[in-house]
C-alpha positions as CSV (number, residue, x, y, z in Angstrom):
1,X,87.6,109.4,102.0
2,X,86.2,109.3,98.7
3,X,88.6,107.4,96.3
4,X,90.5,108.8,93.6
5,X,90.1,106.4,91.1
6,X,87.6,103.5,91.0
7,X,86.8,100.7,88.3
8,X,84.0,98.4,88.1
9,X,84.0,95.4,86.4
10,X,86.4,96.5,83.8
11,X,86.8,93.5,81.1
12,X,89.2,93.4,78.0
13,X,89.4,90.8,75.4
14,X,91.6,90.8,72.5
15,X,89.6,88.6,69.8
16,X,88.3,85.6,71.6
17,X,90.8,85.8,74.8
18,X,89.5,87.1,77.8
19,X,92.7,89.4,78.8
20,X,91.2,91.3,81.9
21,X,87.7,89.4,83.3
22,X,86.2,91.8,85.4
23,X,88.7,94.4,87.5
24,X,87.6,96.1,90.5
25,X,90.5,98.2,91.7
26,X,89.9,101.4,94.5
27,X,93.3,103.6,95.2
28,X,93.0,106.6,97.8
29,X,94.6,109.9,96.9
30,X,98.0,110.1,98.0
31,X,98.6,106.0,97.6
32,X,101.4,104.1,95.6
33,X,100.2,101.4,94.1
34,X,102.0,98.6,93.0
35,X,100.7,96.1,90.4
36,X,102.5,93.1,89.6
37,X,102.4,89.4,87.9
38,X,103.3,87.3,85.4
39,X,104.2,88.4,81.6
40,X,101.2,88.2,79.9
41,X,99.3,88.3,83.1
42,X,97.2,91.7,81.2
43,X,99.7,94.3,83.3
44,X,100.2,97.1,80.4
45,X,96.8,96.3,79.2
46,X,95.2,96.9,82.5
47,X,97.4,100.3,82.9
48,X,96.7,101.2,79.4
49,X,92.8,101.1,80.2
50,X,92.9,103.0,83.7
51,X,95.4,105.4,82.4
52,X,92.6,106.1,79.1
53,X,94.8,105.1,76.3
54,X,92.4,102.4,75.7
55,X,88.9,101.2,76.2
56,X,87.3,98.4,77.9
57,X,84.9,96.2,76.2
58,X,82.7,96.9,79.2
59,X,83.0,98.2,82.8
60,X,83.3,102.0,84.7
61,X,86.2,103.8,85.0
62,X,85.9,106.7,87.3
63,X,89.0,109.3,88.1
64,X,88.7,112.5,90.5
65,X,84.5,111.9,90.0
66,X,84.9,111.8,86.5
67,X,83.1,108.7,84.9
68,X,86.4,108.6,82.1
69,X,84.5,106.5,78.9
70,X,81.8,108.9,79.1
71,X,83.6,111.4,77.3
72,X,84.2,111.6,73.4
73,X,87.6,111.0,72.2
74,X,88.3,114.6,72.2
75,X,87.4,115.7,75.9
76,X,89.2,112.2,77.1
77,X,92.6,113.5,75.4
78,X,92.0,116.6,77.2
79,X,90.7,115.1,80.3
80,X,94.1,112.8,80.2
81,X,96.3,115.6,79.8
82,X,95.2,117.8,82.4
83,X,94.5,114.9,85.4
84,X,97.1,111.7,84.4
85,X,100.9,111.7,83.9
86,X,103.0,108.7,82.8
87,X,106.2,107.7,83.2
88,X,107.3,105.0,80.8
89,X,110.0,102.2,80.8
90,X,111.4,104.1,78.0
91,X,111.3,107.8,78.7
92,X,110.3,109.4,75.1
93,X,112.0,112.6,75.5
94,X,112.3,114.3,72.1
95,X,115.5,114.3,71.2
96,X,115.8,117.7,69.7
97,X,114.5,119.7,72.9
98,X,116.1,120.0,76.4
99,X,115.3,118.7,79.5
100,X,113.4,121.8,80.2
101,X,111.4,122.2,77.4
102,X,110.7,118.5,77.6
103,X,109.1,118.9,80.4
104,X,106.9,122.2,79.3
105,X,105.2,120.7,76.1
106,X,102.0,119.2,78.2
107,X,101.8,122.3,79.8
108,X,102.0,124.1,76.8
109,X,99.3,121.6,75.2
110,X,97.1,122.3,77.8
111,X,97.5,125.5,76.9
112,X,98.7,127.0,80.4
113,X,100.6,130.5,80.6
114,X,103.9,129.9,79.3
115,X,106.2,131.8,82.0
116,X,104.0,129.7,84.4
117,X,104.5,126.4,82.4
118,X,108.6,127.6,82.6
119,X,108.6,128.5,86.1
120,X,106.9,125.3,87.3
121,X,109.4,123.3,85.3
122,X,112.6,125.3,86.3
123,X,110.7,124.3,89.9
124,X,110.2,120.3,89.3
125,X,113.7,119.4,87.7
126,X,115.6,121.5,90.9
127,X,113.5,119.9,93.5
128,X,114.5,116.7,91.3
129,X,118.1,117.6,91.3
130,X,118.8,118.5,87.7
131,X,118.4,122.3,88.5
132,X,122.1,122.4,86.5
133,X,121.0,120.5,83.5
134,X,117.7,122.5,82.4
135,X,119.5,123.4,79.2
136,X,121.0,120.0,78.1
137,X,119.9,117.7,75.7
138,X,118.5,114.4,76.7
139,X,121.9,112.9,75.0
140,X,123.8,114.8,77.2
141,X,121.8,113.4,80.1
142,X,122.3,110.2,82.0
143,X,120.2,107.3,81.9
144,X,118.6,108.0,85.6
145,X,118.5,112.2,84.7
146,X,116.7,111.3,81.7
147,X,114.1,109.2,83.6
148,X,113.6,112.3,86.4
149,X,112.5,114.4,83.2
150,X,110.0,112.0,82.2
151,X,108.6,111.8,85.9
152,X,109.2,116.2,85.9
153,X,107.3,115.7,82.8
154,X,104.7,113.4,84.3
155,X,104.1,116.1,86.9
156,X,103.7,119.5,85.2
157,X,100.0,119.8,85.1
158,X,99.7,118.5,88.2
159,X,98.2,115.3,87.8
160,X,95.5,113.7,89.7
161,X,97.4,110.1,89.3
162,X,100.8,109.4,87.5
163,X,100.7,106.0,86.2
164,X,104.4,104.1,85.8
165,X,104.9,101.6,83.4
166,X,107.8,99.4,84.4
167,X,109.4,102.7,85.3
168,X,112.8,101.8,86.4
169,X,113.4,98.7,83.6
170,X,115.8,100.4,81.6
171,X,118.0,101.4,84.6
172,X,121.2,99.7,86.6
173,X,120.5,98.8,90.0
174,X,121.7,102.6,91.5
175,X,119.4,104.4,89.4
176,X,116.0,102.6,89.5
177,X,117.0,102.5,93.9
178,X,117.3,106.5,93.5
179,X,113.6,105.8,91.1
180,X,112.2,104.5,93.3
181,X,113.5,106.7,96.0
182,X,111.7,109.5,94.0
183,X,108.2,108.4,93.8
184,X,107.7,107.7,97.7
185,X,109.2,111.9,98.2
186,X,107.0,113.5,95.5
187,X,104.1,111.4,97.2
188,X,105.6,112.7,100.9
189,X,106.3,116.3,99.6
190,X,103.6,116.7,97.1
191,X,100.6,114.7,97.9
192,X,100.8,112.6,94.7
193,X,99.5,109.4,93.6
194,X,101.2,106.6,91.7
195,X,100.1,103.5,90.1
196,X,103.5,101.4,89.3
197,X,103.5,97.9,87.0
198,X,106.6,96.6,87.8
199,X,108.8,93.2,88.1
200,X,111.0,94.9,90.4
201,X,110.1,93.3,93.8
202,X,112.1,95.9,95.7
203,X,110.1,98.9,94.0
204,X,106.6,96.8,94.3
205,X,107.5,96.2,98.1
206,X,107.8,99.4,99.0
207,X,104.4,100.5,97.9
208,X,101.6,101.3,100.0
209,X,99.7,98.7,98.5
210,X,100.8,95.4,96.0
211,X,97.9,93.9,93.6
212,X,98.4,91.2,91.7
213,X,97.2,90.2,88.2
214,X,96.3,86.5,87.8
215,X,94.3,85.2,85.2
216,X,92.7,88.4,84.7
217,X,91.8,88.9,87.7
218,X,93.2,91.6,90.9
219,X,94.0,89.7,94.4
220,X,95.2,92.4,96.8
């Protein structure tokens, strides 16, 4: 099986501190990742650089075939949009829009057909159980509904990867076990990968697969 995603030697410093040293990191499609370690350990960075919202100093990045820091700034913000979603600590839904059309606007970016884009949402929040709350603003949502319409959000272009970034941090214990819940069914039902930094031990044992960060360096 040829992986989905695949670094070599990725390296990050931030001035004169080496941050990441030289990552080499394989995930299959369909696996959920977990990657845990220390604060400061280079977690977010690491996510930040395999997710293409920033650049190594050196090292390959390859996602679905594509060599990723190959591309201009332009085609990677196109690239990112169409093949990675993310699903944050804090979800970023704009405040002013509902939990539908939250979940549209990548499509729309992408610039998919709109009654498609619609359809696909309406689709996503019911098979994620907020098929009464597609008109409701995310202050008339729940901490946990508001986090399923980031992870609808994360999935309506149909990803190749969805990377989570401590993804259930901001929830009580019931909502980040539903979370967590979630990610393992969309990966059962829909095929989908996940890459999860996390401190949550329950959420990073359940994974397929547990990496840890350590002085810059993976240890599976």
């Amino acid at each position: 099986m040829n992986s989905l995603l695949q670094t070599t030697d990725i390296r990050r410093n931030y001035g004169k501190l080496p941050v990441l040293k030289g990552i080499n990191l394989n995930i299959e499609p369909g696996e959920v990742v977990s990657i845990v370690g220390a604060s400061g350990a280079g977690k977010t960075t690491l996510l930040q650089i395999l997710g293409t919202l920033d650049r190594p100093d050196s090292g390959e990045l390859q996602i679905a075939g594509q060599n990723v820091f190959a591309l201009n700034d332009r085609q990677l913000a196109q690239f990112r949009n169409e093949k990675i979603g993310f699903v944050f600590q804090f979800n970023n839904l704009l405040p002013e829009f509902t939990a539908l059309e939250n979940v549209c606007l990548p499509g729309f970016i992408a610039g998919k057909d709109e009654d498609e884009v619609r359809q696909r949402a309406k689709e996503l929040l019911e098979k994620l159980g907020l098929g009464n709350r597609l008109a409701n603003l995310p202050s008339q949502l729940s901490g946990g509904e508001q986090q399923r319409v980031a992870v609808a959000r994360a999935l309506i272009n149909q990803p190749a990867i969805v990377f989570a970034d401590e993804p259930s941090g901001n929830l009580d214990s019931r909502n980040a076990e539903e979370l967590h819940q979630l990610f393992f069914q969309l990966r059962d039902e829909l095929g989908q990968t996940f890459i999860i930094v996390t401190h949550n031990e329950a959420l990073a044992a359940l994974a397929d697969r547990t990496v840890t960060i350590r002085d810059g360096l993976l240890f599976n």
